[in-house]
N, C-alpha and C positions, 0 to 999 in steps of 0.2 A: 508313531503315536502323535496325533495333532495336539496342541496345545493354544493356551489363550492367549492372545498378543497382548503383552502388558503394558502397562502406560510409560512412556518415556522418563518420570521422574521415579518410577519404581526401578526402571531400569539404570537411571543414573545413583541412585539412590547401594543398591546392589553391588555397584562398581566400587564407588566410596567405600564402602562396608569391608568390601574384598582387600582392597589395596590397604584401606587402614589397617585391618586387621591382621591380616601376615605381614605388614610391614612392624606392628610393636612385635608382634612371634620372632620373629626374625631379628629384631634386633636385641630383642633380650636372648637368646638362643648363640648370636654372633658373637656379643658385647663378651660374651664367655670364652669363645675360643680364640677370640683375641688379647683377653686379659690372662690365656690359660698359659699362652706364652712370655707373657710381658710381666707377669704377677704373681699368678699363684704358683708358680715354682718355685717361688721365693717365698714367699708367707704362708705358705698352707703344706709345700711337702720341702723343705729346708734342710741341707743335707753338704756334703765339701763338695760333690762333684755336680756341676752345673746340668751336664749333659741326663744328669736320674731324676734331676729335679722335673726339667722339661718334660723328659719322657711320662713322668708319673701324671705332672697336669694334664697331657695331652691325652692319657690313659681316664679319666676326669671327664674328657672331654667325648671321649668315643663312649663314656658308659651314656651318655645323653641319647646318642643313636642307638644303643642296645633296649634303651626304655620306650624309643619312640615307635618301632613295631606293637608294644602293647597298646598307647595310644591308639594307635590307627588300626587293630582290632576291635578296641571297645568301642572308642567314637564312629568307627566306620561302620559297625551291628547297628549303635542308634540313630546315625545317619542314614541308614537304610530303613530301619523302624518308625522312626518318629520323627524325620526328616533334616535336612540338612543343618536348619538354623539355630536348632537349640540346641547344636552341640555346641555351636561357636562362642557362643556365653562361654559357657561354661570353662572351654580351653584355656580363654582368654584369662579368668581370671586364677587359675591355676598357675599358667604361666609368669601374671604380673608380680602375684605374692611372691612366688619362689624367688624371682631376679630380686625382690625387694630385701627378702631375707639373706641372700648370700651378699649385698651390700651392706648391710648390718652385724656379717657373722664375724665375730674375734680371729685372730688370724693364729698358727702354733704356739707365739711366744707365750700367749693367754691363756689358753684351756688347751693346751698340749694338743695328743692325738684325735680328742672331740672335732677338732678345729676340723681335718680332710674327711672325717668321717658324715658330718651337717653336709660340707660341702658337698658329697656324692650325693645325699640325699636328695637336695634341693634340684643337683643336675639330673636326679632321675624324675623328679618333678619338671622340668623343663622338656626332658625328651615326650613325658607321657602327652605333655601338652599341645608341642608342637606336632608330636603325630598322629592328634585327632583333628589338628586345625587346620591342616594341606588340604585333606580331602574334601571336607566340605566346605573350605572359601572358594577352591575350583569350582567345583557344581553348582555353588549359588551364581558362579559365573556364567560356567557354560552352557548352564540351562537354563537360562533366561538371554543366552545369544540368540541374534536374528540369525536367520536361516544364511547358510555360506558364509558366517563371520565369526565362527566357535575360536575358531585361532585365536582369532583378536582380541575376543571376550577373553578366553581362556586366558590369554598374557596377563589379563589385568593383576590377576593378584600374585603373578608370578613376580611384579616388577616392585611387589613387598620387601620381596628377598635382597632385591638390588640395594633400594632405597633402605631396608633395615642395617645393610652392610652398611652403606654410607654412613649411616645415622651413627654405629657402634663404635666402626674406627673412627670417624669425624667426632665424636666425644672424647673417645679416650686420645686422640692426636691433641685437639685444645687443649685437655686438664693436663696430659703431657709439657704441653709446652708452655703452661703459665706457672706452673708448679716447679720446683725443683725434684731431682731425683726421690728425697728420703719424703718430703710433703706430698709427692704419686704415690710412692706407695704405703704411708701412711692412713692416706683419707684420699688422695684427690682420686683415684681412681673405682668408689666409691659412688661415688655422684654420679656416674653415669648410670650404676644399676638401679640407685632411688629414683631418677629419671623414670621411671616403667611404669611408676605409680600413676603418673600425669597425663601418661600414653594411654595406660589400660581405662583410666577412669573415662576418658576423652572417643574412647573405641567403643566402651561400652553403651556411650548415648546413641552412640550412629548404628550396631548394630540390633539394636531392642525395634527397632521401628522398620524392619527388613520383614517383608513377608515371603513365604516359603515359597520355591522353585515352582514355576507352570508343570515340567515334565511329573516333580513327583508328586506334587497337588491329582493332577491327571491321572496317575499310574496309580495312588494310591484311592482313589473312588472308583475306580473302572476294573481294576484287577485285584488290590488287594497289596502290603507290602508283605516283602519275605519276611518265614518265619525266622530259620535261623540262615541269613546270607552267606556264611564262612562256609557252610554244609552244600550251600547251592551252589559257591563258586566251584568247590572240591569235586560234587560230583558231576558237573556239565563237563564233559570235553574241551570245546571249546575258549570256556572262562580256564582251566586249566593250563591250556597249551598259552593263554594271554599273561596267566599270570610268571607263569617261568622265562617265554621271552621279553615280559616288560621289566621283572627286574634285570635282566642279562643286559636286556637295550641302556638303560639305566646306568649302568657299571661306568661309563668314560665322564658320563656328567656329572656325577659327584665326585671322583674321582677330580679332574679338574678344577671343579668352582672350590673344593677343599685344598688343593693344592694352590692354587695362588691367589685365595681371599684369606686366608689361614695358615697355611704353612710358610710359605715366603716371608710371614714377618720373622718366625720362631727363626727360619733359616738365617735371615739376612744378618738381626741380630744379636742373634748367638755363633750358627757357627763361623761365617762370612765376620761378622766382627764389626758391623754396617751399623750407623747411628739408625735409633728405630725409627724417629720422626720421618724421613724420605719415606719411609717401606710402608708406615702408615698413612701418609699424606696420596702417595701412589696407589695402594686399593680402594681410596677412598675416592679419588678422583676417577678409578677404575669403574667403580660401584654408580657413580652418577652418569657416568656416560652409557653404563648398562639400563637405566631406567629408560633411559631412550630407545635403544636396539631390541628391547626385549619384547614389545608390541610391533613394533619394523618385521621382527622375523615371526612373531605370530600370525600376523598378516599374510606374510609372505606365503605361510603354512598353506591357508585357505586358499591360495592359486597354485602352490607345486605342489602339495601335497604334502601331509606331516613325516613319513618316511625319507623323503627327499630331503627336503628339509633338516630333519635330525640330524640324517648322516652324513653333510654336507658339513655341517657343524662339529660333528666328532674329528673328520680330518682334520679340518683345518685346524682347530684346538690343538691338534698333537702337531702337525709343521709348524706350528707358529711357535712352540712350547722352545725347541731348540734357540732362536734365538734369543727367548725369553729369559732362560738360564743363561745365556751367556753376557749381554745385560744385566741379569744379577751378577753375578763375578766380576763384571767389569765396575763394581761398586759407584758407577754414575750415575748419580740421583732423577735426570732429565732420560737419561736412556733406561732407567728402571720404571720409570714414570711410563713411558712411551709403549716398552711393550706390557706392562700389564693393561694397559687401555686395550692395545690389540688383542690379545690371548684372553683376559676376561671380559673387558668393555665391551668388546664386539665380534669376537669368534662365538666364546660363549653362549653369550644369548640364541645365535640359532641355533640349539640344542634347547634352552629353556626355556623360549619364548613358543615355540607349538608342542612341548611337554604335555601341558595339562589338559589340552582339546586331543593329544595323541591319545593320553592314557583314558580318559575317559570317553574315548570311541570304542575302548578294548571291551566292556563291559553293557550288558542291559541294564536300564535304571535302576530294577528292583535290589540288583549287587553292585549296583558300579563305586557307592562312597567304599564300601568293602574292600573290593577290587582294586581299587589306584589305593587306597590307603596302604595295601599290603604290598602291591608292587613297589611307591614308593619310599614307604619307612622300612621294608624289611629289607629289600637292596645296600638302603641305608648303612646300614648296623657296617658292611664293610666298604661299599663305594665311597661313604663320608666320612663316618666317626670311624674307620683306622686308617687312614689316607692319611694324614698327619701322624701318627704313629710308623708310619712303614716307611714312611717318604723318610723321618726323620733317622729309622735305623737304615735304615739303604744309604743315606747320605752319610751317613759314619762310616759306613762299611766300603762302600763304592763310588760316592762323590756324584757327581751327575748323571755316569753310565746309568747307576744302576735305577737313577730317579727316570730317564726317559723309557729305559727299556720297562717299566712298571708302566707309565703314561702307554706303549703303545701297547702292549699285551692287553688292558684295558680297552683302548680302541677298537682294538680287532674283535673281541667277545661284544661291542657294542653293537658296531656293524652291522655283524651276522643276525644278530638277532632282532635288530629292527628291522634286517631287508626279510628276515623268515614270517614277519606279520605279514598275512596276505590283506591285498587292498577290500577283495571282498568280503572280511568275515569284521572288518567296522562296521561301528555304529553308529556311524555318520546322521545327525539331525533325530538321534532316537531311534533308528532305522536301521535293519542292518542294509551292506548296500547291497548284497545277492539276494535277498528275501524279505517281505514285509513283517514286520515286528510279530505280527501274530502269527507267523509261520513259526517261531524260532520258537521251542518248549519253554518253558519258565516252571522248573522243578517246584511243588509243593511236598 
């Protein structure tokens, strides 16, 4: 399907929009599961044994991914309806209120059981939000990429997530360390979540003035947009067969970026016995070196291809993971530094950085915000939000065995199902590449 070549500062303009904007998502979304372990086990579900406390946050923390499949059916309907950009509004500020409120909310001592009860609230308000805002900051991306650079485009607002980490732990690591123990978690760990307020208002000017994608601008005067898209991915075959191997492919990468942007503090800290500042200071420096690699292996994508790519990135995450753990245990501040830079900083990313141009090759315009929404957020629910739950009873139970043999089990279902995309049934540039775009039915 041809489209209008757009003006360079729409296009620069787009980019900004993308990256701002799953960058505050992401870091109100983060700033949580990093406080789930350092805080709210203690102020919101309090109790004699340390280890129910974690667990119950961390449970907290996975109900955010069980909300954010809804998300990314509702947004990803009106993203296919009535286009990409006016869902982003909207997420956005869904998102900022809620982190504003759980900075605000009284902790058990105060309103007793109310206190965890708000809380879930709000974090099911954070999930709804972030899983209507993945899909269409992708697509504002990648369809307004120039032809052979979707990777690259596509990375842009991938490197939100990077940059949001950094932003979440690099807050709560400073109010950490200018505060004392009982003044962190009194209020200082607070200030990072009223922070969002400053972000969201600050995202909102840049995304108001984005005008909507060429592809669906095109698609939707020439053909019309889907009635109901969840109905047209379910009955095509092919969206079908995309949607079950993309969340399968899915499985190592969240798995992953939740195990050592997230779980490695809860572990380091608690069980390991590890001052938390290193454990933060280390994802954090992990998280910026990732801003960098995360368009490097986008790039990359658009010359080896995004399956190559991918899966190149799942190995190596899981070889590198061994001595990762063992580095943790070896409680060296410099050697835990070291390899979370490798295993997240830079394994990582070639899995995340041609992500968003993979997933939305899998789908035709009229269903793709749909389609990756649902691949992405419903994967979710267990690649990310219970990957710090499972990691944490596995480590009680079996110590590191049973943490790697979970890491490669994951790998292996990643694998398979990203080498089972066949190259020709993408939608490479709009296009499928065995058939021109109007060959392929588009269900009414």
């Amino acid at each position: 399907m041809a489209t209008t070549p757009e003006k360079s500062t729409d296009v620069r303009l787009v980019v900004a929009s993308s990256v701002f904007g799953t960058t505050v998502e992401w870091y109100d979304f983060f700033l949580y599961g990093t406080a789930a372990g350092l805080v709210f086990n203690k102020l919101y579900f309090p109790g004699s044994d340390p280890l129910v406390g974690t667990v119950l946050a961390f449970a907290t923390f996975a109900l955010g991914f069980l909300a954010r499949p809804i998300g990314g059916f509702v947004f990803g309907h009106l993203g296919d309806r009535v286009g990409r950009k006016k869902i982003l509004v909207a997420t956005m500020l869904i998102m900022g209120t809620a982190t504003c409120l759980i900075g605000l909310l009284p902790d058990y001592r105060m309103i007793g059981p109310a206190a965890p009860i708000i809380l879930v609230v709000l974090r099911l308000a954070q999930g709804v939000a972030v899983g209507g805002e993945w899909g269409g900051a992708v697509l504002m991306a990648t369809e307004y990429a120039p032809a052979g650079k979707r990777g690259l485009y596509g990375s842009f607002p991938q490197i939100g997530l990077a940059i949001g980490l950094t932003l979440g732990t690099g807050v709560l690591a400073l109010l950490n360390a200018v505060t004392s123990d009982e003044a962190f978690l009194l209020w200082g760990w607070r200030i990072g979540f009223l922070l969002s307020a400053v972000l969201v208002v600050a995202g909102l000017l840049i995304r108001v003035k984005v005008m909507e994608t060429p592809a669906f601008r095109t698609m939707a005067a020439e053909e019309g947009t889907a009635t109901v898209p969840a109905v047209e991915l379910v009955r095509d075959r092919l969206s079908r067969r995309h949607l079950l191997l993309g969340m399968g492919s899915r499985f190592t990468e969240g798995v992953a970026f939740n195990a050592w942007a997230v779980f490695v503090i809860s572990y380091g800290s608690g069980t390991l016995k590890l001052d938390r500042q290193p454990l933060l200071v280390g994802v954090m420096i992990a998280a910026a070196v990732m801003v960098v690699f995360i368009p490097v292996f986008g790039r990359v994508s658009d010359r080896l291809g995004r399956r190559r790519t991918f899966t190149t990135g799942a190995v190596t995450t899981l070889v590198l993971a061994i001595p990762a753990l063992a580095a943790l245990h070896s409680g060296n501040p410099v050697l835990i530094t070291l390899s979370l830079i490798a295993v997240l900083g830079i394994s990582y990313p070639v899995m995340y950085g041609p992500q968003a141009a993979f997933y939305a090759e899998l789908f035709p315009i009229s269903r793709r915000c749909t389609g990756i929404s649902v691949v992405y957020q419903l994967s979710g629910v267990v690649a990310s939000g219970l990957t710090p739950l499972i990691l944490a009873y596995l480590a009680g139970k079996t110590g590191t065995t049973g943490i790697l043999v979970y890491l490669a089990a994951t790998t292996v279902v990643s694998v398979v199902c990203t080498l089972a995309i066949r190259q020709s049934d993408l939608f490479e540039d709009d296009e499928r590449v065995s058939a021109p775009a109007k060959e392929v039915p588009r269900l009414t």
